[in-house]
Every structure is written in structure tokens, then in C-alpha cells.
C-alpha positions in Angstrom: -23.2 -36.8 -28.7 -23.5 -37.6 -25.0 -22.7 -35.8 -22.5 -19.5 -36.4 -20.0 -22.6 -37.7 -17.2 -23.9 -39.8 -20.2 -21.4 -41.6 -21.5 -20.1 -42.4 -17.6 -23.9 -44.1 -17.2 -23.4 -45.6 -20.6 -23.4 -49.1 -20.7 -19.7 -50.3 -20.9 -18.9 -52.1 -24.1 -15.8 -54.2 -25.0 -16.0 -53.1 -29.1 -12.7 -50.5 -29.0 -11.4 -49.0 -32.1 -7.8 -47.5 -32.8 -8.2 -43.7 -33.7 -5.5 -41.7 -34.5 -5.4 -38.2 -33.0 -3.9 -35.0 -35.0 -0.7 -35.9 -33.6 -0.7 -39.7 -35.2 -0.4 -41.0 -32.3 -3.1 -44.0 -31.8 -5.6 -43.6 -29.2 -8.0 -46.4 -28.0 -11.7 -45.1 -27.5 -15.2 -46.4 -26.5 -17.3 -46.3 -30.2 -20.1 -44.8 -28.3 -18.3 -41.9 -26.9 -16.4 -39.9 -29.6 -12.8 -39.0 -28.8 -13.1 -35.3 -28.0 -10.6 -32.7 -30.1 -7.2 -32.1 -28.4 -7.4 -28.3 -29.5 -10.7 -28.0 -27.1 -8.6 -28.9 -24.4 -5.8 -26.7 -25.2 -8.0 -23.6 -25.3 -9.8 -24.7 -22.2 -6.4 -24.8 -20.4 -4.9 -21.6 -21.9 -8.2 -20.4 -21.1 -7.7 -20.8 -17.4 -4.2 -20.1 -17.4 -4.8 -16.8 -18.9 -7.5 -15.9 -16.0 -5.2 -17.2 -13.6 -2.5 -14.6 -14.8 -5.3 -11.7 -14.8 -6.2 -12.5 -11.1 -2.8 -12.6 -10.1 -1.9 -9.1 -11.8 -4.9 -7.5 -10.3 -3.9 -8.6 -6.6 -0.8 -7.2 -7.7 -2.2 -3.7 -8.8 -5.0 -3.6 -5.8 -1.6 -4.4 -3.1 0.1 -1.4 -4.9 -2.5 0.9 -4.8 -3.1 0.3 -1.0 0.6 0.4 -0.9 0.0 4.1 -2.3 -2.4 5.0 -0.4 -0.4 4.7 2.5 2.5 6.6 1.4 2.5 10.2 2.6 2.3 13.4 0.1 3.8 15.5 2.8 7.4 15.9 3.7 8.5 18.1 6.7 12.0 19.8 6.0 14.7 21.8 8.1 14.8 25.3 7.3 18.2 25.5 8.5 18.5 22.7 5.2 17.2 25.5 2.9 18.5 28.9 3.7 15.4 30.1 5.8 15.1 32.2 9.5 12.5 32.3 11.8 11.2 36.3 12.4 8.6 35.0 15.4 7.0 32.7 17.0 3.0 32.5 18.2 0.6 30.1 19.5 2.6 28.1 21.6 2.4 25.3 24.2 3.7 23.3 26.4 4.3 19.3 26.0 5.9 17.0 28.4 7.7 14.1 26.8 9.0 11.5 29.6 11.3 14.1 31.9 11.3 16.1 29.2 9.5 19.5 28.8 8.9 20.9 25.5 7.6 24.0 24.0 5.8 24.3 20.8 5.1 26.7 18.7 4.3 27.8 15.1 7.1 30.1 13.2 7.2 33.0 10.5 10.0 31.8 8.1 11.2 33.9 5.0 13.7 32.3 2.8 16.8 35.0 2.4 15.7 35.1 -1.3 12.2 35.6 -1.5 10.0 38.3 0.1 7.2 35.6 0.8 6.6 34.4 4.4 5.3 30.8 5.2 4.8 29.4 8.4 7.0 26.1 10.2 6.9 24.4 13.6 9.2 24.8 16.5 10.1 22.9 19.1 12.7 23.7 21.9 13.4 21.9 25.2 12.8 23.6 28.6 16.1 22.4 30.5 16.4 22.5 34.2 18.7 25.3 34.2 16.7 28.1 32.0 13.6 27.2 33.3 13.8 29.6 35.9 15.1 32.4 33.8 13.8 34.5 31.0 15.2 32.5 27.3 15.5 34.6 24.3 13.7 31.7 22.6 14.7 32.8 18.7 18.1 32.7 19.3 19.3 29.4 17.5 15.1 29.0 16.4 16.2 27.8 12.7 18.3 24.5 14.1 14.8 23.9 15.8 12.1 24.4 13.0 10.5 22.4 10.2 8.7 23.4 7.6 6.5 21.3 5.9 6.0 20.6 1.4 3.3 19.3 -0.7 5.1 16.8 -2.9 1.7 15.5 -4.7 1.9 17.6 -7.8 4.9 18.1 -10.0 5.4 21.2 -8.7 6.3 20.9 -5.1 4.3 24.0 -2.8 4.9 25.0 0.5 2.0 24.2 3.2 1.4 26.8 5.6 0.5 25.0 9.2 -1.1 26.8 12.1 -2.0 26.6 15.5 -0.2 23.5 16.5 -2.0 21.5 19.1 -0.1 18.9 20.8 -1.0 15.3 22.7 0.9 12.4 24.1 -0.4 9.2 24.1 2.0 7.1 26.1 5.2 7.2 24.3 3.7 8.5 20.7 3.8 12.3 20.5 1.1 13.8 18.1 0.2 17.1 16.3 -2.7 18.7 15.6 -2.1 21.8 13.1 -3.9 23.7 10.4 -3.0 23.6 6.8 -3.2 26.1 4.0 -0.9 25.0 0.8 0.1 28.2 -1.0 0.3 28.1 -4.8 1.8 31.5 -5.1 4.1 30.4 -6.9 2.3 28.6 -9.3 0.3 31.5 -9.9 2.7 33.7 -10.8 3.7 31.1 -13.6 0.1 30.7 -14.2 -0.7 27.7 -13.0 -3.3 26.5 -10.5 -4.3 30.3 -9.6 -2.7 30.7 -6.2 -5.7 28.6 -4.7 -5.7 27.5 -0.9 -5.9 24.3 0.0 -7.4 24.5 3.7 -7.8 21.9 6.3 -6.4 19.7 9.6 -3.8 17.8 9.4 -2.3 14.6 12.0 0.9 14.4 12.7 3.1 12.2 14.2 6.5 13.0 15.4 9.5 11.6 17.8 11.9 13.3 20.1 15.5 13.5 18.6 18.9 14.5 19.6 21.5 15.7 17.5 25.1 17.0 18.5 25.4 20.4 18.9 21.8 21.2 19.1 20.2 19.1 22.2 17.2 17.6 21.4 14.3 18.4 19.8 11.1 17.3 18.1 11.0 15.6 14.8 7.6 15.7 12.7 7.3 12.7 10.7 4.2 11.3 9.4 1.7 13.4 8.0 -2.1 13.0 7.4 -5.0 14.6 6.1 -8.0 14.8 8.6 -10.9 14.2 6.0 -13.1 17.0 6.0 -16.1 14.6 4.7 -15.9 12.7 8.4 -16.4 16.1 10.1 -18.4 17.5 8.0 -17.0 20.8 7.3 -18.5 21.2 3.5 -21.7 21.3 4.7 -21.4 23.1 7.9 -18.2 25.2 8.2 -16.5 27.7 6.1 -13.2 27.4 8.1 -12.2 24.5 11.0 -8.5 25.2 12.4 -7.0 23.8 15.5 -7.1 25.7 18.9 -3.4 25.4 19.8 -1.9 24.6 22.7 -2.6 20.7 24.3 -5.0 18.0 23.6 -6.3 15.9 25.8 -5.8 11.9 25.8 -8.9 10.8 27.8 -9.3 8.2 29.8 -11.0 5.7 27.8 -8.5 6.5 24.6 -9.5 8.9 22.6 -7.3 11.4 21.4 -9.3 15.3 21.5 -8.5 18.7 20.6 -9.9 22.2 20.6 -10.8 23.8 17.2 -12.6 26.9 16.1 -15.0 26.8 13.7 -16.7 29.6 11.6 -19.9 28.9 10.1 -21.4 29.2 7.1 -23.8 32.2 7.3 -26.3 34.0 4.3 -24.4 37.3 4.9 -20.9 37.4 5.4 -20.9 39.8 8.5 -23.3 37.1 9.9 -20.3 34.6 10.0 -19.0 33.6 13.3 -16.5 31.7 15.1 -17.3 29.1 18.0 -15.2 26.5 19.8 -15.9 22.7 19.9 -13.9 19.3 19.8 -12.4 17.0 17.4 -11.7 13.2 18.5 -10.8 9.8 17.2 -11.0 6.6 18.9 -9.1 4.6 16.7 -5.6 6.3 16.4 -6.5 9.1 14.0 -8.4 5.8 11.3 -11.7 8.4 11.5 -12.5 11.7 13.2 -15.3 13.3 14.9 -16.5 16.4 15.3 -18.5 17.5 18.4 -21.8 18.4 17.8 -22.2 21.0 20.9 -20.4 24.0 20.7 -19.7 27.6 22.4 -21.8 30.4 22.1 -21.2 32.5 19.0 -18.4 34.8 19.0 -16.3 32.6 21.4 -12.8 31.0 19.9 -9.5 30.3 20.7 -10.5 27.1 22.6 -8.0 24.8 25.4 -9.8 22.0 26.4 -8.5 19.7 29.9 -10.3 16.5 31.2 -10.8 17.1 34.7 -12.5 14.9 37.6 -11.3 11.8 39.6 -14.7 9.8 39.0 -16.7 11.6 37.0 -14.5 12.8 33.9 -15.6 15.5 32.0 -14.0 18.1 29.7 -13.5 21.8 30.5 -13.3 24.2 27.4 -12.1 28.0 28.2 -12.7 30.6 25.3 -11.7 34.5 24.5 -15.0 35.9 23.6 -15.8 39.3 21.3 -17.6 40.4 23.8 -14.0 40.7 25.9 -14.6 38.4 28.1 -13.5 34.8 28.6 -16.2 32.0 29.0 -16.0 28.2 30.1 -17.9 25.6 28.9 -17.9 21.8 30.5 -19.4 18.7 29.1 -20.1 15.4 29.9 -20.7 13.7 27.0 -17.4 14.2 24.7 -19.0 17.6 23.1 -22.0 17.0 22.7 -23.4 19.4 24.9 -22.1 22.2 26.8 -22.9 24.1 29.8 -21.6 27.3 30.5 -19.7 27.2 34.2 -20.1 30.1 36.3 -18.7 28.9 39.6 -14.9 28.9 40.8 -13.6 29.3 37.6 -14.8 32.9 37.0 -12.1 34.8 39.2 -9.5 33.8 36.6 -10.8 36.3 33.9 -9.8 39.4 34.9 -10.5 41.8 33.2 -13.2 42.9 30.1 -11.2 44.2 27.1 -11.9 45.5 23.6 -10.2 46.2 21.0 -7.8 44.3 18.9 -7.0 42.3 22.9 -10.1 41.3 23.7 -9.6 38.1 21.6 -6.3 36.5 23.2 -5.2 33.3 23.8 -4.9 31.8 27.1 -3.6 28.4 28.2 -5.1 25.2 29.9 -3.4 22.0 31.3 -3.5 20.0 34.5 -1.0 18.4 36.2 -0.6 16.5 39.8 1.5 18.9 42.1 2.0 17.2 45.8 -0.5 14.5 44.7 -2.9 16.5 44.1 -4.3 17.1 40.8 -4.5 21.0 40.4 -5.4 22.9 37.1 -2.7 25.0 35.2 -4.1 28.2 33.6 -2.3 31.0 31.5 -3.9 34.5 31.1 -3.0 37.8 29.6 -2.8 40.6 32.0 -2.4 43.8 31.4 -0.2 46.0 33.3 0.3 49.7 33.4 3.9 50.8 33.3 5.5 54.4 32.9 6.1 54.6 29.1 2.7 54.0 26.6 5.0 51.4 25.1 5.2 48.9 28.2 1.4 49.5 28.2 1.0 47.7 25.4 3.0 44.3 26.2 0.8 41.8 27.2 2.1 39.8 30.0 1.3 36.2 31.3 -0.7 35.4 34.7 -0.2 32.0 36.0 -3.3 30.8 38.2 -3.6 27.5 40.0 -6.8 25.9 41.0 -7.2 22.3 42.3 
């Protein structure tokens, strides 16, 4: 038989002879060239329809599965919605939305019917007219706090989130918090062991206003920071946020503080230092600084300070009782400890279960001139033991 290029390059011929075709229909055909089978065709044409149909259903399965991918696992509830109350608050900080001040913080909830605590978020505006005077902040806390669920298993579990660290970035307000899902639950049914789940999550929230209530911060969407793009299997035992603010450099980049604890060979040998976490691209991939405090330093804040020459300022609560500050020039890589101005603010050496406290760190432009907003504990001497032991807050300025 020749081939389809063949019989083209075959000389023409004027001898025809009427076939008839499985249908019984009568075809005319050249006598060198063989009238191909109809059911050849057929197939080659169900063939192609068939891929055709295959391609289009996997399209259709890939757009899903990047469809779910981008649906979140993590739902942020009202406790108010679910019979819960706030006993405290801790860690918090200060975030200025528009005119708006807000304050931060994370919250001990207990359900009324269960003995086990979890930790939310709380947010509460700071109003011209309190913020003068002293507000009993946990008064009305509930209409004001989320808490946040685990919906990826059947079994929906509570996630514990820590140390919220917040940023603006123009009009977006986002969250930096640790996570640890508890499966107590589960493991009293016998399921999953009451593992932790540990690890940083993004969040993205908006400010809302609802009657009665006044406004108030609503967290929305919630993402995992991959621990593979900071490399905390290989490295770290534990990476939480610092609390407080981040920092929205100047060229982007959203940053905040974390503590880290190392993995050691002995576990006394484990210890926690302070370094940075940033993404350039809207929270798309993360990185972790590779310069750090000195061992034994955490509870980091982090400011970007300097007209020209930016760089970033890190203050941490050493074991040693005393408070250290780092600065850097190069996003975290490297730090230098700063002995100069910034060394009257410490106060100070303490021991003890104190020597490890938070302070604060922000900037803001007071007069036009850019000053720098620091929070410390003091700790003041009264006449009964019991006022002795209330820490109380020192506000420094430095510009």
C-alpha cells in the first residue's frame, strides 16, 4: 500500500472504479490507492475525542485543587458566639489604624462548661476620652475576642495562638501569632494522642464596627508560615512570635521579632535567642534572619529607625537580668550589640522569675520629630509586700 505522501506523488490516472463502502453507499476511488476503512477513521476520531475529554477533566481537577489550596483550614470565632469568658489578658500592643488606636492582646478563655483553658485575641479601641484614664480593660473583653478552630480534620480542635505581633501596611492590618492546636480532646476519646501542632501563623484582619460594641478588629484570613522556608526542623526546637509591633520597612517588607530556642545535645543546653522573620512578597515566602542575639536573650520588639540610613533596633530581656539591644544593618543578618544612649533605659538588674519581662518598642513623629517610644517594667517599693510585687510600666522617650 502507499503511503498518504505516496499516493499524493502518484501519477494521476483517469481509470476510477465504483466501490461500495460498508454503508452501500458507492464511492469513486483512484485503483492505485485503496479506499481506506471507514472504522479506522472512526476510532482515530473517538480516539482524539476521548483525549480531548481527559485534558479538559484534568484542567478541571488541577483548577480545583489550586482552588483548594487556597481555601483556609482555619476559622476565627466569637467567644461571646460560644458561651466562653476571658480570665486575662497578656502580651499586648499597641496598633494604630488610620485615627484609630488599638490595643492588642492575647486572652485566657474557658468555656463555662469545660475546665480547659485556650487562648483567643483581643482587640479594644483606645478612645479619646479613656485614654487619659486608667480602663478596666476586661470589662465587656468577650464582645471583643476571637478565638480561632482547626477545621481540617473531622474533628474540629481549638488552636491555641500566642504572642500576637501586629503590622500595618497602608490600609491592610496584619498578625503575627503563634499556634499550638490542642487535641485534648481527641485524646481523651483516643484519637490523635493530644499531639501539638506548633508553628507561626499570618493573619489578616479588618477593622469593624458593630452596634452596641464600637469597633473592633476582625481576624479573617489565616495562614500557615511554612516552617520548611525558615527552617525551623533543622535548626530550632520552638520559633514563636515576640509580640507587640512589626515593622513595615521602607523598601516593603513586612518584619517581626521571634524567639527562637535551639536545638541543643542536652536539654539544659537549650536556649532562647531573638532574631527576625520577613517577607517581601505579601507573606508568598518567609525568611528567617540568620544573625541573632546572644544566648539567653528573648522577648524581642524590633523598630526601624534612621532618616537615611535605616537600620533595625532589636531590645531583649536577658537571663542574666538585664536588657540588651542589638542593631543591624543588613535585615538580620548581623547584629551588633549598642551600648551608647540607649543604655539608661534599663534600669535596673533583676532575678528571679522578673528578670525575663517584656518591654515595648515603637516610634512615632511627635512635633516633627521622629522620637522613639519605649515601655519598661519598673519596680517600685510601696508599704504593703503585696504592691511590691506589681510591676508597673515606665514610659521613656528618646529621639
Amino acid at each position: 500500500m502507499l503511503s498518504r505522501v505516496a499516493a499524493v506523488k502518484a501519477p494521476r490516472t483517469h481509470n476510477r472504479c465504483r466501490v461500495t463502502g460498508s454503508s452501500g453507499r458507492r464511492r469513486e476511488g483512484r485503483e492505485s490507492e485503496p479506499q481506506r476503512p471507514n472504522m479506522s477513521r472512526h476510532l482515530f476520531y473517538s480516539a482524539l475525542l476521548l483525549l480531548l475529554v481527559m485534558m479538559c477533566c484534568s484542567a478541571c481537577g488541577a483548577a480545583q485543587a489550586a482552588g483548594q489550596s487556597t481555601v483556609s483550614k482555619f476559622e476565627w470565632k466569637d467567644v461571646k458566639d460560644e458561651g466562653v469568658t476571658v480570665d486575662s489578658l497578656g502580651v499586648p500592643g499597641l496598633l494604630n489604624v488610620g485615627s484609630d488606636v488599638f490595643a492588642v492582646a492575647e486572652a485566657q478563655c474557658k468555656k463555662n462548661s469545660e475546665s480547659i483553658t485556650f487562648t483567643g485575641i483581643a482587640s479594644r479601641i483606645i478612645t479619646i476620652d479613656n485614654a487619659n484614664t486608667p480602663v478596666e480593660v476586661l470589662n465587656g473583653a468577650e464582645d471583643k475576642t476571637q478565638f480561632l478552630e482547626d477545621g481540617s480534620a473531622d474533628l474540629k480542635k481549638k488552636v491555641d495562638v500566642s504572642r500576637p505581633t501586629t503590622v500595618m501596611k497602608g490600609n491592610d492590618i496584619y498578625m503575627l501569632v503563634g499556634k499550638t492546636s490542642r487535641t485534648s480532646v481527641r485524646g481523651a476519646q483516643g484519637i490523635g494522642g493530644g499531639a501539638d501542632d506548633g508553628g507561626l501563623l499570618f493573619v489578616k484582619g479588618e477593622v469593624s464596627e458593630e452596634n452596641g460594641s464600637g469597633k473592633r478588629i476582625k481576624w479573617k484570613d489565616t495562614t500557615d508560615v511554612p516552617q520548611a522556608s525558615v527552617g525551623e526542623r533543622h535548626s530550632w526546637s520552638r520559633l514563636i512570635g515576640g509580640g507587640g509591633s512589626g515593622v513595615h520597612t521602607h523598601d516593603g517588607r513586612l518584619l517581626f521579632p521571634v524567639e527562637g530556642t535551639k536545638k541543643g545535645d542536652v536539654q539544659n543546653d537549650k536556649k532562647s535567642v531573638s532574631l527576625v522573620i520577613y517577607s517581601s512578597d505579601n507573606a508568598a515566602s518567609w525568611t528567617l534572619s540568620k544573625g541573632m542575639s546572644a544566648d539567653g536573650c528573648s522577648d524581642p520588639s524590633v523598630v526601624e529607625w534612621g532618616k537615611k540610613d535605616k537600620k533595625l533596633i532589636m531590645m531583649t530581656a536577658c537571663d542574666d537580668g538585664r536588657r540588651r539591644v542589638y542593631e543591624s544593618v543588613d535585615k538580620g543578618e548581623s547584629w551588633t550589640e549598642a551600648l551608647g544612649t540607649l543604655s539608661r533605659v534599663w534600669g535596673n538588674r533583676h532575678t528571679g522569675h522578673e528578670k525575663r519581662v517584656g518591654s515595648g518598642f515603637t516610634t512615632a513623629k511627635i512635633d516633627n520629630r521622629d522620637v522613639m517610644l519605649v515601655t519598661l517594667p519598673v519596680y517600685a517599693k510601696n508599704e504593703s509586700e503585696e504592691k511590691e510585687k506589681k510591676r508597673k510600666r515606665a514610659y521613656s522617650i528618646f529621639g
